[in-house]
N, C-alpha and C positions, 0 to 999 in steps of 0.2 A: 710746733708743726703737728705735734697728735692731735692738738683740739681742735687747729681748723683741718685735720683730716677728719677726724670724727664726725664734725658739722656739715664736710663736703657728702661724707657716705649717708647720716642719716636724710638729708634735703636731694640726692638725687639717684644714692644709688638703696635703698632701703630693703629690696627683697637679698642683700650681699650678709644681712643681720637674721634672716629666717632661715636661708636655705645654705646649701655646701657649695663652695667653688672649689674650683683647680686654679693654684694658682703659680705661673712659669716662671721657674727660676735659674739664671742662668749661673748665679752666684758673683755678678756685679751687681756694684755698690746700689740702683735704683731697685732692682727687685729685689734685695736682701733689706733694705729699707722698707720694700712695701709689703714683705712677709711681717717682721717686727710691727709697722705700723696696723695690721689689720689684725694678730693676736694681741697685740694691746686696746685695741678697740671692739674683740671678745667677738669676731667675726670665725664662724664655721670656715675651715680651707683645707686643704692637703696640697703638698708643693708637687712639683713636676721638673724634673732635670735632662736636658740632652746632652749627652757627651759624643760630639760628634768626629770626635778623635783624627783631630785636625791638629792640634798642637802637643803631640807628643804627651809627658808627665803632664805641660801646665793644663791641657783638657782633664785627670786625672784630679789634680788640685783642686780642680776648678766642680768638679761633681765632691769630694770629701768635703768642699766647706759646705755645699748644700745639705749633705748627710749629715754634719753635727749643727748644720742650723735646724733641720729637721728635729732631731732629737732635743736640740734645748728649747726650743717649743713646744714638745711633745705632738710632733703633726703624720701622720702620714706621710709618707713620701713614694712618689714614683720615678722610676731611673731605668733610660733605655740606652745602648752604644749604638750606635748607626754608624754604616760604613760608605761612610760620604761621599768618600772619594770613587768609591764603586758606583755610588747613586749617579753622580756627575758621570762619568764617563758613559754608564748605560742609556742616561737619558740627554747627554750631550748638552747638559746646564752650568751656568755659573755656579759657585759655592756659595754666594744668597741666594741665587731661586731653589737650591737644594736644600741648604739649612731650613729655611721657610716652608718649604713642600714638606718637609722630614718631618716638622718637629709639630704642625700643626694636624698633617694627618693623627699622627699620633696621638694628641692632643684631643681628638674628636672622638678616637677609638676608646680615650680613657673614660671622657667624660658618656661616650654612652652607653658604656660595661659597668659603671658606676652609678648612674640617673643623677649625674651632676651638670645641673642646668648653665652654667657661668664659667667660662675661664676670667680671669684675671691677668691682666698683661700691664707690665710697670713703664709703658709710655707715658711720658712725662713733657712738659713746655716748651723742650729744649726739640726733645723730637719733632714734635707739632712745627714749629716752626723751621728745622730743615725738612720735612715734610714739604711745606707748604713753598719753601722755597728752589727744591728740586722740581716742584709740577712748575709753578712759573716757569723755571728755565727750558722747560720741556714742552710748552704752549698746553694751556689748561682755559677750561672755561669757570662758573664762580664757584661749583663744586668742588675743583683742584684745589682751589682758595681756600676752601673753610675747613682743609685737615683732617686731622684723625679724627675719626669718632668718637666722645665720649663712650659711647653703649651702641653694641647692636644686639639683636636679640641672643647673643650669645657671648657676645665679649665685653668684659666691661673693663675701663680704664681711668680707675680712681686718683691716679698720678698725675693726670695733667694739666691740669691748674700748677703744679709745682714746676720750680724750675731744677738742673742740676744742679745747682750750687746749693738753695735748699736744704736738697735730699743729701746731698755730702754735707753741709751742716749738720745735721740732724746724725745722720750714722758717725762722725767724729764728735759730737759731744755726748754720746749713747754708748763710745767704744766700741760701736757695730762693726765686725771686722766683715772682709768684703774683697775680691777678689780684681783684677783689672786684665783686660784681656790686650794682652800687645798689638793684636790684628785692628783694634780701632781708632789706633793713631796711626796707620799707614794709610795715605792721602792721595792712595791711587783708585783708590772708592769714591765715586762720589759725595755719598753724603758725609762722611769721614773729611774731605774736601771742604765742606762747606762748613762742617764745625771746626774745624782746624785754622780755619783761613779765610771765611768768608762772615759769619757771625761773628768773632771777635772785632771786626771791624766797623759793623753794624752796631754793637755795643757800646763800642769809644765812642762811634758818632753825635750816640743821644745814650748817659745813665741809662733811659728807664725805658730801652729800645723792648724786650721783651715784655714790658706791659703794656706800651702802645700794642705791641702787636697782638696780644690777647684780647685788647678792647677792642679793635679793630675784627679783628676773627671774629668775635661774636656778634658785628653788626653783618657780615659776612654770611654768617649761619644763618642770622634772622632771613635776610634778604635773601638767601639761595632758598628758605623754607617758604616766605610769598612768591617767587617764580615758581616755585613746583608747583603750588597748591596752584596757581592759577592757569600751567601747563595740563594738569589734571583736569582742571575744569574744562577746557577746549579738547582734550583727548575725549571728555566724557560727550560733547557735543558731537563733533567728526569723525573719530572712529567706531564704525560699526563692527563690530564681534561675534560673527555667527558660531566661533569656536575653533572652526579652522584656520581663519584667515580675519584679517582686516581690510575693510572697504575703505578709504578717505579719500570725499570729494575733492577734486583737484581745484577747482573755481574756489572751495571754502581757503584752499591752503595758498593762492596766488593774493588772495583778500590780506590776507598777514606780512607788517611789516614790524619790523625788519625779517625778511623772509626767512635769513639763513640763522638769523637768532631764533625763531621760533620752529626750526626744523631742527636745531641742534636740540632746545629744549624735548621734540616731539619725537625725536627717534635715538640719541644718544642712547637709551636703556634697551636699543635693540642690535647694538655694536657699530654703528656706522659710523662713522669721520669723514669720509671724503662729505663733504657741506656743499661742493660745486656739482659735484654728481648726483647729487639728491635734487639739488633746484634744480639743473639741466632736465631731470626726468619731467620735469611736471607738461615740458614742451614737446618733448621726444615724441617718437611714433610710437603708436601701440604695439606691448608685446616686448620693450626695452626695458631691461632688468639690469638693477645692482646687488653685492653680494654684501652682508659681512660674513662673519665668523661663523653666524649664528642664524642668520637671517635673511631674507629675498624679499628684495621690492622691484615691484615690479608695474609699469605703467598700462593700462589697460580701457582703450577711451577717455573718458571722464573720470576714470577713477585711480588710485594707487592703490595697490593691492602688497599685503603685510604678513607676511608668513614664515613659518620655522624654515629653515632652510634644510632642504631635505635631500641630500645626495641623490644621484640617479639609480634607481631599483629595477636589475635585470632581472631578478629570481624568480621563478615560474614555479606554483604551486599546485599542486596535482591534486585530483577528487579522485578517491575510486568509486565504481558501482554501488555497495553498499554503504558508504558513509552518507548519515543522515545527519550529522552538524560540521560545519568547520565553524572555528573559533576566527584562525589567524591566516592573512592578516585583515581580512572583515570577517565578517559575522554571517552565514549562508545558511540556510534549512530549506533540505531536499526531501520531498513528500510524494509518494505514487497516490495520485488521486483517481477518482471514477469521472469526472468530467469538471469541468472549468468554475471555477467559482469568481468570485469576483476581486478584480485586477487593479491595478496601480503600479506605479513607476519602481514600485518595492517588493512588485511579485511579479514572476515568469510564469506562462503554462505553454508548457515546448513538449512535444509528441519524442517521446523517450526513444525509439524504434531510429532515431534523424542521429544518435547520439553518440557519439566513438568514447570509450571510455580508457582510460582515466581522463576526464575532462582538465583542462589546465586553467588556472587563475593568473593572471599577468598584468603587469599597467599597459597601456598604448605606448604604439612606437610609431615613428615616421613610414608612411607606406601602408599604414593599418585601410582596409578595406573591409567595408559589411553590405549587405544587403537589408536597409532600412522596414520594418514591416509595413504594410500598407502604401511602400514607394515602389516603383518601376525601376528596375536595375538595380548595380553595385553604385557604393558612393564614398570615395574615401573620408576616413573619420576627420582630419584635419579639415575637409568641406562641412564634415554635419555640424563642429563643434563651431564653425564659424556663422553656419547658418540660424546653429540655435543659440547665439551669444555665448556661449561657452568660455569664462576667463580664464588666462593661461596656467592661474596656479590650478585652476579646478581640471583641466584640461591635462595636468601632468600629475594630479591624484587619482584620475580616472582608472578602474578598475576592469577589466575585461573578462565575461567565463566566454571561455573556446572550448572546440571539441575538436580536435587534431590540429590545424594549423584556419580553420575557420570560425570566427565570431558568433559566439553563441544570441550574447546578450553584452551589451555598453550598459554595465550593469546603472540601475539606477536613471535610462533616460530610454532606450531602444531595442529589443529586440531585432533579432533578424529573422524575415521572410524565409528562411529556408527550412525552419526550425519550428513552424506553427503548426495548431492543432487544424487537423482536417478532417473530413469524414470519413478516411481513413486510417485515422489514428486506432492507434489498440491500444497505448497505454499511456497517462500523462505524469509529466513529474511536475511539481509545483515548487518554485525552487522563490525562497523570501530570505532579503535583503533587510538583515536588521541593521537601518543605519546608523 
């Protein structure tokens, strides 16, 4: 096993030979194997131990064999106690999402106190494949399919071409002692479930059930890596990206079949699932918006419009008289001039004398009213935005300076009439909009 590990690390994982990783050891038998296989393969490492003091003395046990494997390697070692059980009840999680939360922050804390580019994590064949058969059961598209990652740019996982039996091979003909954790044969875990009870069965059916399925996954990956790259190619045609937002023609995305296969391709990396709710939009009226997590689409004539999802913002920012720059949350420079210079949609000149200070900074609300310059009357701002095409994600970024409870400037489109220079004016402020 060391020499087709050796041949695995030099053909795919190569910078694991130049530089330092971290690598997690729980002190079961697969990362205690893959500590031994990567000093015998003369790899830079320092191990990493949680003891998340969940099982009485055997969590104890279970960090001392990591400390003398540490030492008869001669490796560094890092060892933290987390108080799990506190973590879980404060944050109302199971004891996987907390072990996993606990141990990888910490993990990230080390490697960047350290400038250690790599952890190292001993998932192995067996995982992969209850991996792979928890997202089936849970409905997955071909991503769910193609499993753990070999490598991302921070994790890399040299074990998984191996299976467990293997790597227990290997550590009982090595004498490699190695620890077993009682919690992973209780079968009220899911994926505990599956190796207990559902892979052995899969096994008897066909000997060589774990290598079909590694061949099979790797035609998996191929295939999930030509849908992306060609997902990417039509992202790179139909969405436009001015920085804030995406524009995608609705007519380009009705042209695509199968519709809800290439909307899943086309928005899944912005958190979306509901698939009915995204194709419904494309019909919907203007102005009809869905949510994820993360994210807002939102339907807008002919267009869908693609943005961070931005919680609603009541907070009101004050100028006083003297402040000559605001930073946050745009960018303002306020200048007392001697007369008018010249204008654009990025600079004000407003007769200072019109002006109540502290001026306030705000977004638009419902009921917002201004007097447009160069128009006759007041004109509520939900009319101007309509008048002037205005789309709705732009329409609830919009920025307002007020000067008491009236509309200075719809910063970036209009000034108000109430607020211009006249041949009265005495004294002008020029106020610019770095956008």
């Amino acid at each position: 096993m060391l020499q087709a590990f050796k041949e695995h690390i030099e053909k795919n994982f190569p910078d694991l030979f130049v530089q330092q990783s971290l690598l997690a050891c729980s002190g079961g038998v697969d990362s205690v194997v893959l500590a031994h296989l990567c000093h015998n393969a003369g790899l830079n490492f320092s191990l990493a131990h949680c003891n998340f003091q969940l099982r009485g003395s055997e969590s104890d046990k279970d960090e001392q064999l990591v400390r003398n494997l540490a030492k008869a390697l001669d490796k560094n070692i890092h060892v933290i106690h987390f108080d799990t059980i506190g973590y879980m009840n404060k944050n109302k999680s199971t004891v996987q999402i907390a072990t996993r939360n606990l141990r990888y922050q910490w993990f990230a804390k080390i490697m960047e106190e350290n400038n250690i580019p790599t952890l190292m994590t001993a998932h192995h064949a067996d995982d992969n494949l209850e991996t792979f058969l928890i997202n089936l059961s849970r409905g997955t598209g071909i991503d769910g399919l193609t499993g753990i990652p070999e490598k991302t740019p921070t994790i890399s996982r040299p074990l998984l071409p191996f299976s467990r039996d293997e790597i227990k091979v290997y550590a009982i003909s090595k004498g490699i002692q190695w620890r077993e954790d009682g919690s992973n044969s209780e079968t009220k875990y899911l994926r505990n479930n599956i190796r207990h009870n559902i892979v052995p069965l899969l096994k008897e059916l066909h000997p060589t059930f774990l290598q079909n399925f590694k061949a099979t996954q790797k035609r998996l990956v191929a295939t999930s890596e030509i849908a992306a790259d060609h997902i990417q190619k039509i992202k790179e045609d139909i969405f436009t990206d001015d920085g804030e937002m995406v524009k995608i023609e609705i007519s380009v995305l009705k042209h695509l079949h199968p519709l809800k296969g290439y909307l899943f391709g086309l928005f899944k990396d912005y958190g979306f699932t509901e698939w009915n709710d995204v194709a419904n939009l494309l019909s919907a009226s203007s102005g009809k918006e869905i949510h994820s997590k993360t994210h807002r689409l939102v339907k807008d004539r002919e267009f869908l419009l693609l943005s961070k999802f931005l919680p609603e913002d009541e907070q009101v920012f004050t100028i006083k008289e003297n402040e000559a720059e605001v930073d946050y949350p745009i960018s303002l420079h306020f200048q007392q001039v001697s007369k008018i210079g010249e204008q654009g949609k990025n600079v004000l000149f407003v007769d200072k004398e019109t002006l109540k200070y502290p001026l306030r900074l705000r977004k638009w609300k419902k009921g917002d009213y201004f007097y447009p310059l160069g128009m006759q009357g007041k004109k509520k701002l939900s009319k101007f935005f309509k008048d002037e095409k205005v789309d709705v994600i732009s329409k609830q970024r919009q920025w307002l300076l007020c000067s008491d409870d009236k509309i200075v400037w719809v910063i970036g489109r209009r000034p108000d009439e109430r607020f211009k220079i006249t041949d009265a004016t005495n004294k002008i402020v020029k106020v610019t909009w770095a956008k």
